[in-house]
N, C-alpha and C positions, 0 to 999 in steps of 0.2 A: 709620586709623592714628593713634596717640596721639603726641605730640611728644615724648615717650622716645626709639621706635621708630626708629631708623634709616634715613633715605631715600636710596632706590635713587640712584645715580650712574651716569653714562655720560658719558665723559669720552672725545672724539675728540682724538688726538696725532697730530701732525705727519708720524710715517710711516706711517699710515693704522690702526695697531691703535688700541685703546680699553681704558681702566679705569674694571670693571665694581666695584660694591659694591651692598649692597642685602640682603634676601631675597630667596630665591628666589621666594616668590611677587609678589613689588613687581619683579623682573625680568622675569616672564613677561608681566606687565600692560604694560612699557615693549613688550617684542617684541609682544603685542597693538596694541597701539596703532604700532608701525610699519608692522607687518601691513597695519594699515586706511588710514594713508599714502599705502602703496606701489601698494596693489589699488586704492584710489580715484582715484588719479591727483592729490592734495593737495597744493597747493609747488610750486615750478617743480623742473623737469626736476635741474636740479646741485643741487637740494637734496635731493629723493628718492633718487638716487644714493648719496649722505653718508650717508641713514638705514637705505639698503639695506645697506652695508657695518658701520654699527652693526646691524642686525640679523642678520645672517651670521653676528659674532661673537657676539652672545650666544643665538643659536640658533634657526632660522627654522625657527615651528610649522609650516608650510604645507608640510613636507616631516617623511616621518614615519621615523626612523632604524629600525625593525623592517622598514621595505620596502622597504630599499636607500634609502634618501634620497628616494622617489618622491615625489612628491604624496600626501597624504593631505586636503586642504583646496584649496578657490578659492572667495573671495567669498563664505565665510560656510556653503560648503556644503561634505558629504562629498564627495572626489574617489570614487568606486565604480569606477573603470577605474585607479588612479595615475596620474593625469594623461595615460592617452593617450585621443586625440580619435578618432573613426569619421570618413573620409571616406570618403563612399560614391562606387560604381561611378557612373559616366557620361561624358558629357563634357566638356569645356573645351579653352580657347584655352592654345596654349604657345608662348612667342618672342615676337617682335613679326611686324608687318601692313608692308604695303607703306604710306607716307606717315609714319611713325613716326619723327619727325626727334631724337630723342634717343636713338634705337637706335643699337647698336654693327651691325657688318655679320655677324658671327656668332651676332646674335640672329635673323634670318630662315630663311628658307626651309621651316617650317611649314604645313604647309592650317592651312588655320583654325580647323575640328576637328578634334580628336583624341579618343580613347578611351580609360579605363583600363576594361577590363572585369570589374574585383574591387573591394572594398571593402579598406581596411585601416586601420589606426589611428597616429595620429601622434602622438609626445611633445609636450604641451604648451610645454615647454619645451624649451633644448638643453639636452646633459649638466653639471650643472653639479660643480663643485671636489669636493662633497661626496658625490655621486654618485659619482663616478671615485676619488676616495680609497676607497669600499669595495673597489672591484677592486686595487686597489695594495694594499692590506692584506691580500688573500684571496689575495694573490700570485700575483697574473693576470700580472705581465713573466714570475713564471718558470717555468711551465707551458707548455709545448709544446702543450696540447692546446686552447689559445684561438688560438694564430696562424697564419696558412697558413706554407706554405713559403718563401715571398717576406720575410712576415713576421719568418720565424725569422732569416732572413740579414740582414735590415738590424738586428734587435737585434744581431747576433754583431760589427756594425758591417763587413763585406762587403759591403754594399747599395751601389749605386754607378747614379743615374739617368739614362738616356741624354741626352743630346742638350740639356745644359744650357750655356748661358752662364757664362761667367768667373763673375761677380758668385756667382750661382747655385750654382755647384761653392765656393767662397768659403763663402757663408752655411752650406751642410751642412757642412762640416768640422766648426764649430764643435761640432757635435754629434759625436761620436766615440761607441764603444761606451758608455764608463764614463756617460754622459750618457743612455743609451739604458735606463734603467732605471725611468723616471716620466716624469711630462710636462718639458719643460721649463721652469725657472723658478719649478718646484713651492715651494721655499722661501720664495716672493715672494707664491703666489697662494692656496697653499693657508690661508690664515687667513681667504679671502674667500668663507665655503665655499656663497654661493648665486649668488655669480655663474658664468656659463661658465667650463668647464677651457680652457684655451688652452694652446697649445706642446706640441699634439699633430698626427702626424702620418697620411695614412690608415689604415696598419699598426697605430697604436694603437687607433684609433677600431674598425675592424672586430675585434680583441683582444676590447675593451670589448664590443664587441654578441655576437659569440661566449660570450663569458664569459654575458653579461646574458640570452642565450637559453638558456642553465640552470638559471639562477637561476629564469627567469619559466619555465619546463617545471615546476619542482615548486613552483609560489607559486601560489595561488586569487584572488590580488586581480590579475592583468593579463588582459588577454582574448587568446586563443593558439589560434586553431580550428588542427584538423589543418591540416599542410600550409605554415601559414605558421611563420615565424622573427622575431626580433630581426635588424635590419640595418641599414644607413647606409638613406635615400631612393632610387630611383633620382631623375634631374633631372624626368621628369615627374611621377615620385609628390610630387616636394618643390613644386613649380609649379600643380599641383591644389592641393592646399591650400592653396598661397598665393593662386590665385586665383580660389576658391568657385566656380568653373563659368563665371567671367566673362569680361571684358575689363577688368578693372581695373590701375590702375597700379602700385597699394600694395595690400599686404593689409587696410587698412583701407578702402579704395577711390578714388577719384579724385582726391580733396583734395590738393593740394598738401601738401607735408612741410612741419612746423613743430618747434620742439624736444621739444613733447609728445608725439609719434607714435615716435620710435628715438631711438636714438642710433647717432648717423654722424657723419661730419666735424666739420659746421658746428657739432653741439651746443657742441663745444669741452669736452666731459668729460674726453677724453682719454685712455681706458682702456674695459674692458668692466666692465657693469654688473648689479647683482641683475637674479636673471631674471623677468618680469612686472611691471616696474612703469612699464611705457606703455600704458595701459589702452585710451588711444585708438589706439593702434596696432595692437592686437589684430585677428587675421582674426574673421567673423562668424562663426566654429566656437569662436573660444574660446583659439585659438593665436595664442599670444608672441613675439615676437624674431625673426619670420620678416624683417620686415625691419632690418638693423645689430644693433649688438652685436657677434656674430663671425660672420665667413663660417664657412659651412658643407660638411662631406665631406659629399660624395652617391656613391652605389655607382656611378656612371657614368663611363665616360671620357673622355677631353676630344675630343670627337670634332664635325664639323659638323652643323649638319639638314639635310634632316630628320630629327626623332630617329625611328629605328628601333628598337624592344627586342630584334628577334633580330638583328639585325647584328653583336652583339658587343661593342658597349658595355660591355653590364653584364657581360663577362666577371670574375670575382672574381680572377682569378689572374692577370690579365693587369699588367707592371709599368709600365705608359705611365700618363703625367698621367693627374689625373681631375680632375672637376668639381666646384667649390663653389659653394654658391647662399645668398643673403641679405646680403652688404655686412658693414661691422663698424663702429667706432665712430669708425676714422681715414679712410672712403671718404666720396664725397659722395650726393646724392638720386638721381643719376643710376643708381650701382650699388645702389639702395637697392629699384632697382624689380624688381617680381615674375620681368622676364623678362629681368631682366640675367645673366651668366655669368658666371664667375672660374673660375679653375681652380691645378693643380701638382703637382709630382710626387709619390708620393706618402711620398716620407720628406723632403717640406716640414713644416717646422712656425716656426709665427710666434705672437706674442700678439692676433692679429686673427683667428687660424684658431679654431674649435672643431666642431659637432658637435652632433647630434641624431638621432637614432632612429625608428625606425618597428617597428611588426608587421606584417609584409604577407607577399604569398606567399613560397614558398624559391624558388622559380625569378623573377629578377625579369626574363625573358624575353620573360615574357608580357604 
C-alpha cells in the first residue's frame, strides 16, 4: 500500500458499534488478522472480546453466508462438516459421584456408566445472532410448519407456564405476543452477529432446528444419515461431549478455571461473547463455549436421576420446565462445570439463555 492509498480504520464507540473505512481488501486483512487473535487465544480474555465484537461487525470469515452462517473455516483449515463435531457411541460418566463436595444434590444419582448407543454430531458452536437472523428473514416466526403446537400458542401469546413463582409470572409478562416475533432484545444484539443469539426461549430454539432440519435435508455440506434430525441435545448427548468419555470437571479437563478458559462471572466481561475465542477452553473434540457464555436449551425436561431416555423426559410436547446445560457469562465456576444443571420453563428467555444444536437420531428415546 502506497501512502496515497487510504488506511483501513476501525474505530470502537462507546455503545459498542464501530466506524469502518478502508478498502475492501485492507478490511478483510484487519478481519484476518482478528480471526488469528481470537482462534489463538492472543491478549487477555477482555481484550479479545472487544476484538470479537469488531470482527462481527465487519464480518467474520469463519462463518460462510451461502451455508446459513455455518462454519466454513477453524484454525486455518476447511470446516468439511459446517462446524458440526462426530461424537461417537460409547460410554461416559453423567452427574457427579458420591464425595463430590461442590455438587449440587440434583446432580447425583447416576451409575457411573452410562451409554449412548449411536454416534451423532454436535454444532461446534452455539447458534449464534447471524445464524438465527437467516431464520427470522426466511420468516420462520410465521410459518406454522416449524412450531409444535405448544409452540404456536405461546407466539399467539396464550402460553401461560404452570407452577411459577410471583417473580417469575412478573419477568414473562414482559414479553407479550407483539414481542413474540424475534428473539428478545434483537435490536441490541443483532449488530453482534458472531456472538450467541440470546432472549430466546425453548419454543424458539426448537422453531429454529425444525426450520434448520430443512435447510440441512436439501444442503450436501452437513452430514444427516437416515433417521436422524437437527434438534436441541438431549442432557446426556450435551454431557458426552462435554465430557469426552471421562470424569473430567470442565471440558477442557481438570484444571481449575482461569479467565482464559470461558467466560463466566468472575471474568467480569459482563455480557456474551464471540463464539470460539477460548481456545483453552475447548473440549478435546474441537468444541466451544460448552462451558459459560450462555446456558443452554437441551431437549430434556427438568426431571431428577437417574436420567432415563424412555421415561419421558425427552417427551418434545410436553410443556413442563426443561433443562439447560453449560453456565453463561453472569454464573460462577461452580455452574461452569460439565455436570452442573440449570433449567426453566420453557417460554423463559433471558440474555444468559441461548442454544446449540446437534444431528442425532429423531427419536431421542433411545
Amino acid at each position: 500500500m502506497n501512502e496515497s492509498q487510504e488506511q483501513p480504520t476501525v474505530v470502537a464507540l462507546g455503545d459498542g458499534s464501530v466506524v469502518l473505512s478502508g478498502s475492501a481488501a485492507d478490511l478483510d486483512a484487519v478481519s484476518e488478522w482478528l480471526v488469528a487473535l481470537i482462534e489463538g487465544g492472543h491478549f487477555a480474555a477482555r481484550e479479545r472480546a472487544k476484538a470479537g465484537d469488531v470482527l462481527g461487525q465487519l464480518g467474520d470469515p469463519r462463518f460462510d453466508p451461502d451455508r446459513l452462517y455455518f462454519p466454513c473455516r477453524y484454525r486455518g483449515e476447511e470446516e468439511p462438516l459446517s462446524g458440526f463435531v462426530k461424537i461417537p457411541e460409547g460410554p461416559f460418566m453423567m452427574g457427579s459421584q458420591k464425595g463430590d463436595e461442590e455438587a449440587a444434590p440434583d446432580w447425583f444419582g447416576n451409575p457411573r456408566d452410562m451409554v449412548i448407543p449411536y454416534s451423532y454430531w454436535m454444532a461446534r458452536y452455539p447458534v449464534t445472532v447471524a445464524q438465527f437472523r437467516v431464520f427470522l428473514e426466511a420468516g420462520g416466526y410465521d410459518s406454522p410448519d416449524w412450531w409444535s403446537e405448544a409452540g404456536r400458542v405461546w407466539r399467539s401469546g396464550d402460553w401461560h407456564s404452570p407452577g411459577q413463582d410471583e417473580e417469575t409470572v412478573d419477568w414473562l409478562k414482559q414479553r407479550p405476543a407483539p414481542l413474540r416475533n424475534r428473539p428478545m432484545w434483537w435490536d441490541e444484539q443483532h449488530t453482534y452477529s458472531n456472538r450467541p443469539v440470546v432472549g430466546v426461549s425453548w419454543f424458539e430454539s426448537t422453531a429454529y432446528c425444525c426450520w434448520l432440519d430443512a435447510q440441512v435435508k436439501a444442503a450436501g455440506a452437513f452430514p444427516r444419515p437416515d433417521g436422524y434430525v437437527v434438534r436441541l441435545s438431549t442432557e446426556a448427548e450435551w454431557e458426552k461431549a462435554a465430557r469426552c468419555a471421562d470424569d473430567r470437571r470442565y471440558p477442557w479437563g481438570n484444571q481449575d478455571w482461569d479467565e482464559e478458559r470461558a467466560n463466566i462471572g468472575p471474568s467480569e466481561i459482563g455480557h456474551a461473547t464471540a463464539v470460539g475465542m477460548y481456545p483453552r477452553g475447548a473440549s478435546p473434540s474441537g468444541i466451544h463455549d460448552l462451558s459459560g457464555n450462555v446456558w443452554e436449551w437441551t431437549y430434556s425436561l427438568n426431571r431428577p436421576y437417574p436420567y432415563d431416555p424412555r421415561d419421558g423426559r425427552n417427551d418434545q410436547d410436553s410443556g413442563d420446565h426443561r433443562r439447560m446445560r453449560g453456565s453463561s457469562w453472569l454464573f460462577d465456576e461452580r455452574c461452569a462445570r460439565c455436570s452442573a444443571r440449570g433449567g426453566g420453563p420453557p417460554d423463559h428467555y433471558n440474555d444468559v439463555v441461548g442454544f446449540r444444536v446437534v444431528i442425532s437420531t429423531a427419536s431421542p428415546e433411545l
